[in-house]
C-alpha positions in Angstrom: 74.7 110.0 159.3 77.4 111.5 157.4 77.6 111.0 153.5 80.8 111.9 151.2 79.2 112.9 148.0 80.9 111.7 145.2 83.6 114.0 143.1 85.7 111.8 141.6 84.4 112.9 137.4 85.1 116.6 139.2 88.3 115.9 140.6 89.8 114.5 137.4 89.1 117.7 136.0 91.7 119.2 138.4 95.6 118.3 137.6 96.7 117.1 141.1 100.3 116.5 142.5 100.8 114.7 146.1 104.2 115.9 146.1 104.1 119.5 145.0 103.3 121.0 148.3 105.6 124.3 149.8 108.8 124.4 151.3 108.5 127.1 153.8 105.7 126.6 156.9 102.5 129.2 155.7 101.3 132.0 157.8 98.2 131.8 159.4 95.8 134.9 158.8 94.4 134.3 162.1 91.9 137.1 160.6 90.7 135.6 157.7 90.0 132.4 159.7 87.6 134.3 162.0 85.5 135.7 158.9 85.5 132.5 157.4 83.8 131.0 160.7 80.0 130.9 161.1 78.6 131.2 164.5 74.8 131.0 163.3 75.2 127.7 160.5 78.0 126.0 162.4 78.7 126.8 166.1 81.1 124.6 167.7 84.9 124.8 168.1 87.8 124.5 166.2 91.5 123.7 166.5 94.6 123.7 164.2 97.8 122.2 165.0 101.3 122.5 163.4 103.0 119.6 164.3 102.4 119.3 168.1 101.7 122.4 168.6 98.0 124.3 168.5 98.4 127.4 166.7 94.8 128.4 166.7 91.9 127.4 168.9 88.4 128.8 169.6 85.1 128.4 170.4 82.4 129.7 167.7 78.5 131.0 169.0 76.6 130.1 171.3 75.8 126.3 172.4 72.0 126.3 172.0 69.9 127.9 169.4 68.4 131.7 170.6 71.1 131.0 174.0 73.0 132.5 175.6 75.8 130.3 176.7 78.7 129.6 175.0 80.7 126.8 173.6 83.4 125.4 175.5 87.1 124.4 174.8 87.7 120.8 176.3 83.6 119.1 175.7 83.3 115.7 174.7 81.7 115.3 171.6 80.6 112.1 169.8 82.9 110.9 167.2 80.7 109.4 164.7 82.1 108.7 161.6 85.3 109.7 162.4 85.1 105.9 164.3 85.8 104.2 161.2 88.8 106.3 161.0 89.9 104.6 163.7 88.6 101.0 163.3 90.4 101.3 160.0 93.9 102.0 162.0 93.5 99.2 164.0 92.8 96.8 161.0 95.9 98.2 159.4 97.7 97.3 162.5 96.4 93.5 161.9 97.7 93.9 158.3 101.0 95.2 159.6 101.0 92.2 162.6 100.3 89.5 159.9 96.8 88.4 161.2 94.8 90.2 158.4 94.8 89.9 154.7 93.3 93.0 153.0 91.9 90.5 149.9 91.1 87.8 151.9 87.4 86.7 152.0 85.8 87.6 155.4 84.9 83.9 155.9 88.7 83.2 156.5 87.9 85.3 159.9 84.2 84.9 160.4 83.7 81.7 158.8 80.1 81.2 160.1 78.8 84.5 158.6 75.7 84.4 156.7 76.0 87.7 154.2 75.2 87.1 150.6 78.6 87.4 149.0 80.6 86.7 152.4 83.1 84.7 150.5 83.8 87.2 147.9 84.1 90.3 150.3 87.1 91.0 151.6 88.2 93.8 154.3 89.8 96.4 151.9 86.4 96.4 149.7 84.1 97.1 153.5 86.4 99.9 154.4 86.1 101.1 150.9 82.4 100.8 150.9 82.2 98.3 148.0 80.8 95.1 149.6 77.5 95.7 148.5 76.1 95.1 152.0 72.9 96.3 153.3 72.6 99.9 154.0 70.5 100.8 157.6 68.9 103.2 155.1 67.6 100.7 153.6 65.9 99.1 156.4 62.6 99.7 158.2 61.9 103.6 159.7 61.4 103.9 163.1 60.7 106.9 165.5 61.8 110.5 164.2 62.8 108.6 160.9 65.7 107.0 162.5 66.3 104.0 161.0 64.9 100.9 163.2 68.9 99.7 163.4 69.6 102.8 165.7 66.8 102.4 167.9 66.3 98.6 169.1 68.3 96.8 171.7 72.2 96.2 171.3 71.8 92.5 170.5 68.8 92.1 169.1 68.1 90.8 165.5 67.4 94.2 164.0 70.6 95.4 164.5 74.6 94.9 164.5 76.3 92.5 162.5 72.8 89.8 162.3 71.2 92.9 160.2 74.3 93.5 158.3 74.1 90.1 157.1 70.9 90.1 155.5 69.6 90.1 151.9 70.9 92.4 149.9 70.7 93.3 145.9 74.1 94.4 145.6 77.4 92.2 144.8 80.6 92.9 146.2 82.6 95.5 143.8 79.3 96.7 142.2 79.8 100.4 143.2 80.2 102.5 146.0 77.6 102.2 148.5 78.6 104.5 151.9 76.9 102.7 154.8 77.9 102.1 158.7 77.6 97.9 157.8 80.6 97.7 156.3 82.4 99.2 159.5 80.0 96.9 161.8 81.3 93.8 159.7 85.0 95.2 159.9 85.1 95.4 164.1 83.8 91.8 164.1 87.1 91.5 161.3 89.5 92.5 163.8 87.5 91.1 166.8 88.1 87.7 165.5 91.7 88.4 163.7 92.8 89.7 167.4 90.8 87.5 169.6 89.8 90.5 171.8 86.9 92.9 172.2 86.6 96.2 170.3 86.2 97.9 173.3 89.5 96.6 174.2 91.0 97.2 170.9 90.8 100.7 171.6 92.1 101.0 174.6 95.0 98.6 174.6 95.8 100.1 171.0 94.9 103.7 171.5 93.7 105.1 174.6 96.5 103.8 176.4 99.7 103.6 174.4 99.0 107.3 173.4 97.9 108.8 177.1 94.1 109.4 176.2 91.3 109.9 178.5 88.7 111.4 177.1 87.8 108.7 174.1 85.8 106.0 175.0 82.7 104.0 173.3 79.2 104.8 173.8 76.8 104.0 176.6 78.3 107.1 178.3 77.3 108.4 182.0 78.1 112.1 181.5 76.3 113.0 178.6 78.2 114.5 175.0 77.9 118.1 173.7 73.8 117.4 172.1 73.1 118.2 169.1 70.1 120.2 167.3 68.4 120.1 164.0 66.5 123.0 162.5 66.5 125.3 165.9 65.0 121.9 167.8 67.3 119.4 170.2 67.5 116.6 168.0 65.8 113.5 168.6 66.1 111.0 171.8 65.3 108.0 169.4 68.6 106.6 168.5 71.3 104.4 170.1 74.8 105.8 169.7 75.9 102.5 170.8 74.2 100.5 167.9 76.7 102.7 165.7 79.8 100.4 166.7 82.7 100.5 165.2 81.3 102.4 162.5 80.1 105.8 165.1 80.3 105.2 168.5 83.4 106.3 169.6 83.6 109.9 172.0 86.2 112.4 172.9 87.7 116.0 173.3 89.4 117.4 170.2 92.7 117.0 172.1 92.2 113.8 172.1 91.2 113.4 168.6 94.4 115.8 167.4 97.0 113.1 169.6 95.8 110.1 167.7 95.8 112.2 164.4 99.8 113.4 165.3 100.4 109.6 166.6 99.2 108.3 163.1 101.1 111.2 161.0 104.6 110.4 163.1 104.3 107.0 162.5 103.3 105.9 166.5 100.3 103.8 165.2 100.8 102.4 162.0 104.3 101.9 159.8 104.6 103.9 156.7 103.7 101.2 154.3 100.5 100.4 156.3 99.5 104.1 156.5 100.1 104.4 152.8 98.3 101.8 151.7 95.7 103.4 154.4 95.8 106.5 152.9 95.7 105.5 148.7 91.8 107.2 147.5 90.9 106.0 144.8 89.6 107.8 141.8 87.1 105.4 141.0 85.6 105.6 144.1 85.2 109.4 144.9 88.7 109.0 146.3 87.4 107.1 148.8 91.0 105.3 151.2 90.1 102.8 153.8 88.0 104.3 156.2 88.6 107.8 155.5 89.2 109.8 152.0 91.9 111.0 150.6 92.7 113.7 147.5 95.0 116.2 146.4 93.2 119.7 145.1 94.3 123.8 145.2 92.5 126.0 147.2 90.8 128.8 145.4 92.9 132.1 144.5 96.0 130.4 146.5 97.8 129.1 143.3 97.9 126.5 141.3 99.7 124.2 143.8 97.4 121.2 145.5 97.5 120.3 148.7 97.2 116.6 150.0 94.0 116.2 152.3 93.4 113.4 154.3 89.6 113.9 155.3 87.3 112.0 157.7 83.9 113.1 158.4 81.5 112.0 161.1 77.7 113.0 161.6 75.0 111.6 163.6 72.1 113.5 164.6 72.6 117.1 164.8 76.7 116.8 165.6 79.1 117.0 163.0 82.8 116.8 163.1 85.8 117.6 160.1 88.9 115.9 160.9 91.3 116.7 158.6 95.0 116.0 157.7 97.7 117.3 155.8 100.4 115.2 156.1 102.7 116.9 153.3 102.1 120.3 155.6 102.1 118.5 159.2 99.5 120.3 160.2 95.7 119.3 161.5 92.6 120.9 161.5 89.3 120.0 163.8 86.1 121.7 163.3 83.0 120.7 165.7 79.7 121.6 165.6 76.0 120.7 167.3 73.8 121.9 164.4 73.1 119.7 161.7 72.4 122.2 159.6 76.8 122.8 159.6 77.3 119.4 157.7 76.0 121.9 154.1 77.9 125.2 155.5 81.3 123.0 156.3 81.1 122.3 152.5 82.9 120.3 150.3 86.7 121.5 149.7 87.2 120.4 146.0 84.6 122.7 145.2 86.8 125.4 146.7 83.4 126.4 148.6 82.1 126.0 152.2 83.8 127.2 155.1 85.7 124.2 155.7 87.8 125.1 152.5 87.8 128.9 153.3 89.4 127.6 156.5 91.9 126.0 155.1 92.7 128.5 152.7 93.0 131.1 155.6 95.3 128.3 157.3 98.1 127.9 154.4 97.6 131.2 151.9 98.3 134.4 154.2 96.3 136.9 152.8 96.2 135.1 149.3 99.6 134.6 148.8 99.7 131.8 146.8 101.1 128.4 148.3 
């Protein structure tokens, strides 16, 4: 499971500006791009869009370590984290519909829950990660290491919201604590502020409206792009479905780029709601509601920052980047099935990793500075 390491002391360090950003569209150095990929760390696809408009798409090595075949444009590829980016839209949509109060105690919605704490923690601290809920981490290890919450039966005590709402030594607001129970907790949020499934939640309020139909929740028949860990298919052990709202959500990278261009033009969520989405704070790594968000420059492209929406998902040995600049209306969508791409994607506030060398290929033609 993915994990956003904490920059915030880092970032501080760095004189930011969400406004500064440049007036003309930048080049792409569609060969710089290329040399920044890695076909042997992180093998997968990637896509970048300009507005509605792909200006770069490609498949990178081969889709099995030591094969021969290759990746392919169009696979469906599990989610993961970048779920919560999407639970988090649809709660925003309850905020912007009147139903849900971001500081409200949970217990206003779920008023029979039993988490320690349930009527201090409130909706904006689970999608910000400070509710001090459990962590499956935390919990007993099961087959291949996987946490017992991933492998059990949907339903069963060991999993879902019932294990969300165990003991636990943390209080609400205590510190930031990444962990898929506050995104469990937060679809039963906006099951109970909507009165309808999350299942149907996405469909009514994204699969349909936008014209989707790849996305869709796990169980799955056809199976997703499988991942692999170390040269080895990763382990059969875990449930996608026990991941919820918080990672088990599917789909093509077409798909994924619509819903990102639907959220950026405003055909999701009104600006207020976005923004208030979209505000990372410094305190927490820069951590937004369900997804993070920072402003940093790219190395030896100038002094100027860019804005970066960034969402991350990771389960097994499948990784996904979905990023977002909304100041640059453009969107970039890396994918791969080795685990070992979550290090070589990097982290782009250490102007390091190829996720950042990427980007910098993306918006500084040839180093010209932004």
């Amino acid at each position: 499971m993915t994990r956003f390491l904490g920059f915030a002391a880092l970032l501080t360090l760095v004189s930011v500006s969400a406004n500064a950003q440049p007036a003309a569209p930048p080049k792409l150095d569609v060969a710089a791009i290329t040399t920044a990929l890695n076909p042997d760390a992180a093998p997968g696809t990637i896509l970048i869009a300009r507005g509605d408009r792909i200006i770069f798409e490609s498949t990178i090595g081969t889709y099995a370590p030591g094969g021969t075949a290759l990746h392919q444009l169009g696979a469906v590829w599990r989610w993961a984290s970048v779920t919560k980016q999407i639970t988090a839209t649809i709660a925003m949509q309850e905020v912007a519909a009147g139903r849900l109060d971001l500081d409200a105690p949970i217990t206003r919605y779920l008023p029979d829950s039993k988490a320690p704490y349930a009527n201090r923690i409130t909706s904006r601290m689970l999608m910000q990660h400070v509710s001090g809920l459990p962590r499956t981490e935390d919990g007993p290890i099961g087959r291949d290491d996987w946490s017992t919450f991933y492998i059990v039966d949907p339903g069963t005590p060991e999993t879902g919201r019932t294990w969300c709402e165990g003991p636990t030594a943390r209080e609400p607001l205590s510190g930031f604590f990444y962990g898929d129970c506050d995104f469990i907790m937060m679809g039963a949020v906006i099951e109970a502020t909507s009165g309808k499934s999350y299942a149907a939640l996405i469909a009514e309020r994204i699969t349909q409206p936008l014209g989707l139909t790849s996305i869709g929740l796990f169980p799955r028949a056809d199976p997703t792009v499988a991942g692999f860990i170390g040269g080895k298919p990763e382990s059969s052990a875990f449930r996608l479905e026990n991941f919820g709202a918080a990672g088990a959500l599917y789909g093509t990278t077409h798909d994924l780029l619509a819903f990102d261009r639907a959220l950026m033009t405003g055909k999701l969520l009104p600006k207020t709601e976005r923004n208030v989405m979209w505000d990372g704070k410094p305190e927490y790594g820069f951590a937004a509601l369900g997804q993070w968000s920072f402003s940093v420059p790219l190395k030896d492209c100038g002094n100027t920052p860019v804005r970066i929406v960034e969402r991350r998902g990771f389960i097994g040995g499948v990784v996904l980047r979905n990023i977002i600049l909304p100041d640059l209306d453009m969107v970039i969508i890396m994918t791969s099935n080795r685990a070992e791409a979550e290090a070589a994607f990097g982290e782009i506030w250490q102007q390091a990793g190829i996720t950042h060398d990427v980007m910098r290929a993306a918006l500084c033609a040839t180093g010209t500075p932004l």
